[in-house]
N, C-alpha and C positions, 0 to 999 in steps of 0.2 A: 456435569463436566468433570466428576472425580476420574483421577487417574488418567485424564487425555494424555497423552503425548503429543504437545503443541512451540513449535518455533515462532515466538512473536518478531514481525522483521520492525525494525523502526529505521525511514530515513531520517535522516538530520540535516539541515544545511546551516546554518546558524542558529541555532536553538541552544542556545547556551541558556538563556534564561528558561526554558524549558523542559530540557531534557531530562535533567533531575528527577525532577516531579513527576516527569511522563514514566521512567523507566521502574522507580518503586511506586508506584502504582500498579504499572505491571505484574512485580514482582509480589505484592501486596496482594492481590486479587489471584494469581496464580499458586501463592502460597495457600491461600485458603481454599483452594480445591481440591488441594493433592495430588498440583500436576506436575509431572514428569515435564519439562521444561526448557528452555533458554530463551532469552531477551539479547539478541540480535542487533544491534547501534549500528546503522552505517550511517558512519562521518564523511559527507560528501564536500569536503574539500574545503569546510568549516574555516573561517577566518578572525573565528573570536574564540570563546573556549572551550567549544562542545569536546573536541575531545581529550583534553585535558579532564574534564569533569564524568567521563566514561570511561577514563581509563582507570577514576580515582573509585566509584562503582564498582567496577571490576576489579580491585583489588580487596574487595571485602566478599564476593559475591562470584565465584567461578562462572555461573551460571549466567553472567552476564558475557557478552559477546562485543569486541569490537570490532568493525573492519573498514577500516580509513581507508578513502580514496587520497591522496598528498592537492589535488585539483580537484575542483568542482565540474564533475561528469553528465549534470544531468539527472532528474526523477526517476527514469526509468531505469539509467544503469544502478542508480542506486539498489533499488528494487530488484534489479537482477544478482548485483552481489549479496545483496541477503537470502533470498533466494537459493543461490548456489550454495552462501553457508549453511543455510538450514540443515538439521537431520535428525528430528524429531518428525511422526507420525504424519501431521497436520501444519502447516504455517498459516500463521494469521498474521496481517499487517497491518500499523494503523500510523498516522505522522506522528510528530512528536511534539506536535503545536499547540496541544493541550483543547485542541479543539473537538478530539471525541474521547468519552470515557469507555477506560476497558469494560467496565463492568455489563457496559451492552453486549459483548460477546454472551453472555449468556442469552440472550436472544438467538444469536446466530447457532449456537453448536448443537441443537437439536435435530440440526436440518442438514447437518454435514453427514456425506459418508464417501463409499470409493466413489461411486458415481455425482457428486452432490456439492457443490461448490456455492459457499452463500456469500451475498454483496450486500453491503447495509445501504441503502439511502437515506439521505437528510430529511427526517420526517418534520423539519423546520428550518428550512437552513439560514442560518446565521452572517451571510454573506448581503455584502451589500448587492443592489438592484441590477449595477450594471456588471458584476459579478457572474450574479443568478440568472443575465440574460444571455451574457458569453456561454456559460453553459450548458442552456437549452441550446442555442446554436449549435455549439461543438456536436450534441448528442444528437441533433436535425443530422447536420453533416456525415454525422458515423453512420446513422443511418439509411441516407441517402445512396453513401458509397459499398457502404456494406452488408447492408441489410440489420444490423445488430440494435434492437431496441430493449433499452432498459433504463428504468427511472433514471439512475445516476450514476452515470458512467465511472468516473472519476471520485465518487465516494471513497474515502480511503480506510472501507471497512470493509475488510474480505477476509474469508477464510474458506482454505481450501485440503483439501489432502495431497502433500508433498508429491505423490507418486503422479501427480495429475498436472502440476508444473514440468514434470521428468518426460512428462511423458506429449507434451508441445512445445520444447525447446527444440529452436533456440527462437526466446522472444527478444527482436532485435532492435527494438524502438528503444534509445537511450533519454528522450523527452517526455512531452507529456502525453505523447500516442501510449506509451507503455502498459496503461491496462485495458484500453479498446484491444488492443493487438492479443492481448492474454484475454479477454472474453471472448474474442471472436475466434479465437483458436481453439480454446474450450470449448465452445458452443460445436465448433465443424467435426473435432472430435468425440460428442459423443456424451460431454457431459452438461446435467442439468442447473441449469442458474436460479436458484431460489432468493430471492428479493427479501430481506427484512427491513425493518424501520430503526433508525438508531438517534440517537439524538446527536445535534449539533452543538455549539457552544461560539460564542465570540472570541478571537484570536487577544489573550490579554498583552502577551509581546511578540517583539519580530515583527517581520514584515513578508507578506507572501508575492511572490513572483510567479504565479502561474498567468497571469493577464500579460508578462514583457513580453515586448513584442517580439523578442528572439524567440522565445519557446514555440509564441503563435506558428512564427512562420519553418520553423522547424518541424512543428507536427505536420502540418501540409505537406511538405517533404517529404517528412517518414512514410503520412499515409500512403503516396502513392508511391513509393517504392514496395510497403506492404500488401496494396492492392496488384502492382505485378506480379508480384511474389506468388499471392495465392492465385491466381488467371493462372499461371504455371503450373500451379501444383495438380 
């Protein structure tokens, strides 16, 4: 991975106990490749001290990136303002929950190129049962409505080439449709999804909200506005 030019996006929503740790890590594992670089923070509308503590990062380390939402928008808009900040070669993104280690990217970046977009799946995933079963549902249902099948949809280990988000925008899901919408857009245009194994980890703090029922009944929504969408296209 020497010399990649790589945007890592990181959401945040209350990851204050987190974040820290998540971002030099990052920056720690990017340093020792001799990448060309930036660590991407979006503060998604944080109500404890995530961006206070990224902005304090960032005032040692240019190369770190803030981009505060003032409200809490949503995983996907997250995702999309990092995204849109990117402008290095390649972005990769992972949460900031300390629930997957950078150092798996080196798994993934062999298998990146223009055409060639890698997704890590939980080769154990650390989630409790009724988690891991919402999941497979979620991935049945994407399925069903859109033909898209892949280990793990919502793995939030991806890495792709910038010009290949540019080039299926605009991805409009602000919840947790947000990266069905970005594979399935990928996939109709053209490029190839290569699957790697990444490892999982148990959430030490924070609390995850992708099971609230708002999100649930949000992506439902999203989906089939995104299914008329592409019926149109």
């Amino acid at each position: 991975m020497t010399n990649l030019s790589i945007s890592v996006v990181l959401p945040a929503h209350n990851e204050a106990e987190n974040i820290r740790t998540t971002v030099e890590n990052c920056v720690t594992f990017l340093k020792n490749h001799d990448s060309d670089y930036e660590v991407v923070v979006v503060n998604d509308g944080s109500i404890d001290d995530t961006q206070q503590i990224v902005q304090e990062l960032k005032s040692t380390n240019s190369k770190v990136i803030l981009v505060n939402h003032p409200v809490n928008k949503g995983y996907g808009s997250a995702l999309r303002s990092g995204f849109d900040k990117a402008s290095c070669e390649y972005i990769f993104f992972m949460d900031s929950d300390g629930q997957f280690d950078i150092n798996d990217l080196d798994r993934l970046i062999p298998l990146v190129s223009a055409k060639d977009v890698v997704i890590g799946y939980r080769e154990d995933r650390a989630d409790s049962l009724v988690r891991s079963l919402n999941a497979w549902l979620y991935g049945l249902y994407i399925y069903l409505i859109f033909g898209l099948k892949v280990r793990d949809m919502d793995c939030a280990f991806k890495v792709f080439p910038t010009r290949a988000y540019q080039d299926i925008r605009p991805i409009k899901s602000d919840g947790a449709l947000f990266s069905a919408e970005f594979l399935i857009k990928l996939k109709r245009n053209g490029f190839k999804l290569n699957e790697v194994p990444v490892r999982h980890f148990p959430r030490r703090f924070g609390t995850q909200s992708g099971a609230n029922i708002k999100v649930i009944l949000r992506m439902f929504k999203e989906s089939w506005k995104l299914r008329n969408e592409l019926r149109g296209s």
